[in-house]
C-alpha positions as CSV (number, residue, x, y, z in Angstrom):
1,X,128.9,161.3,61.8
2,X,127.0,161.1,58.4
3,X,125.0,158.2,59.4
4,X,123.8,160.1,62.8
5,X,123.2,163.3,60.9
6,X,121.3,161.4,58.3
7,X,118.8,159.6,61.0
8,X,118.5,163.0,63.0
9,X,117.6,164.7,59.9
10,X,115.0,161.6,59.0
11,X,113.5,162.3,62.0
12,X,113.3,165.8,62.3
13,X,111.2,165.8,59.1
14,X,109.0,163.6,60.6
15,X,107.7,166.1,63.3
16,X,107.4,168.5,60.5
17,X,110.8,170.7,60.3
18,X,111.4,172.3,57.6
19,X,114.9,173.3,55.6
20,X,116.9,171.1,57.4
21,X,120.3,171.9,56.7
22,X,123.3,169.5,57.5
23,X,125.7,172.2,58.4
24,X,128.1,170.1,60.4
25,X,128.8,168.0,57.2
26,X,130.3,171.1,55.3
27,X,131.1,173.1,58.5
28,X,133.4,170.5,60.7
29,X,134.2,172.9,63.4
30,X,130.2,174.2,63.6
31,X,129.0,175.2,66.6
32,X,125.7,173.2,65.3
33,X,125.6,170.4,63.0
34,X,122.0,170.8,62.0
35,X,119.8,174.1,61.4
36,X,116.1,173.6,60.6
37,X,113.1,175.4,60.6
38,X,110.1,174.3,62.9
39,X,106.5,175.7,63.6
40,X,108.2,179.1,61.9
41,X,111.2,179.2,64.1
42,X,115.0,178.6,63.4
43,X,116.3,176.0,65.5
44,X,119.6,174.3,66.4
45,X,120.8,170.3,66.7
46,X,124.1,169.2,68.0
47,X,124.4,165.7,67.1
48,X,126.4,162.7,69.1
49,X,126.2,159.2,68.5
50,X,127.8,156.5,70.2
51,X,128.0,152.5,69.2
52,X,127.1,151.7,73.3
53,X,123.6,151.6,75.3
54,X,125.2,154.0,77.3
55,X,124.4,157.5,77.1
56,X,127.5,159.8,77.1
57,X,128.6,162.0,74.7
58,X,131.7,164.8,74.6
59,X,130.7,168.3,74.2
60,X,133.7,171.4,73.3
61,X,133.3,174.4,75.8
62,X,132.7,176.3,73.0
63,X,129.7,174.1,71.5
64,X,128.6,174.2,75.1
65,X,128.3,177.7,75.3
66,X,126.6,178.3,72.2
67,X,124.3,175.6,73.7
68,X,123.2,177.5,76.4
69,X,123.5,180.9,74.8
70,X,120.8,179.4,72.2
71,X,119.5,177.0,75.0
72,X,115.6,178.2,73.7
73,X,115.9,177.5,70.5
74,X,119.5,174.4,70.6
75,X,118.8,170.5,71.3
76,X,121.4,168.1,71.5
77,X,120.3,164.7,70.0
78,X,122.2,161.5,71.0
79,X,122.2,158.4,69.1
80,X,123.0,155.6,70.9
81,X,123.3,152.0,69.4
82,X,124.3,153.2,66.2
83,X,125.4,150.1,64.3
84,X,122.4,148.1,65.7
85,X,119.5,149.7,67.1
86,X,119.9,153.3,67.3
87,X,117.7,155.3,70.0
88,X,117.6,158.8,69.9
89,X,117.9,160.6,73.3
90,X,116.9,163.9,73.2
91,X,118.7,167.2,75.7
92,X,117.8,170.7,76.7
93,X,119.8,172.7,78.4
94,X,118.0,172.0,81.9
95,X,118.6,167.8,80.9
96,X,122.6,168.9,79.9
97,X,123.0,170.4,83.2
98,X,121.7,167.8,85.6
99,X,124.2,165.2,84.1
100,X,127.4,164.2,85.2
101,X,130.7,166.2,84.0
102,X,134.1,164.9,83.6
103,X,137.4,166.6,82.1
104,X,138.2,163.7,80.0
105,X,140.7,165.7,77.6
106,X,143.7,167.8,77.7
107,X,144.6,170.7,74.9
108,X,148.3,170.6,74.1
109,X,150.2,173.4,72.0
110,X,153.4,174.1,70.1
111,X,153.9,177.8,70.5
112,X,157.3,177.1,68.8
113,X,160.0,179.0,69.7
């Protein structure tokens, strides 16, 4: 996750954002791994990466509802290729929407007796 924060970062800098802050890496369960400052605005990154050409990430119903609450001011950046050639692929809300949803995970709890 380091390595995708730290190209994300890299490149937010380089279309001029300003006090980037790698929240995710202090904050694991962050609704946002990045917050950054851009053209005077506060703005949030969610941050993915996968090793594949193929562009799928996983998203928690909670990160995907601060996503949309936020969806003016919240990209999500995937990096695919990330031991070879990364490519970022950038998402708005409007992009998130039009793909393709599956349930690919199940919460299981203890309550204990």
């Amino acid at each position: 996750k380091s390595k995708s924060m730290d190209i994300i970062s890299k490149e937010l800098s380089k279309c001029g954002a300003q006090n980037i802050e790698n929240v995710g890496l202090l904050y694991p369960y962050s609704l946002f791994d990045i917050r950054y400052e851009l053209n005077g605005q506060i703005r949030y990154a969610i941050v993915a990466n996968t090793s594949t050409k193929v562009n799928y990430f996983n998203l928690s119903i909670k990160r995907n509802i601060f996503f949309h609450a936020f969806n003016e001011c919240c990209d999500l950046f995937l990096i695919t290729n990330i031991l070879e050639k990364p490519k970022i692929n950038k998402y708005n809300v409007e992009k998130l929407d039009y793909l393709n949803k599956t349930i690919n995970s199940i919460k299981f709890t203890d309550e204990g007796e």
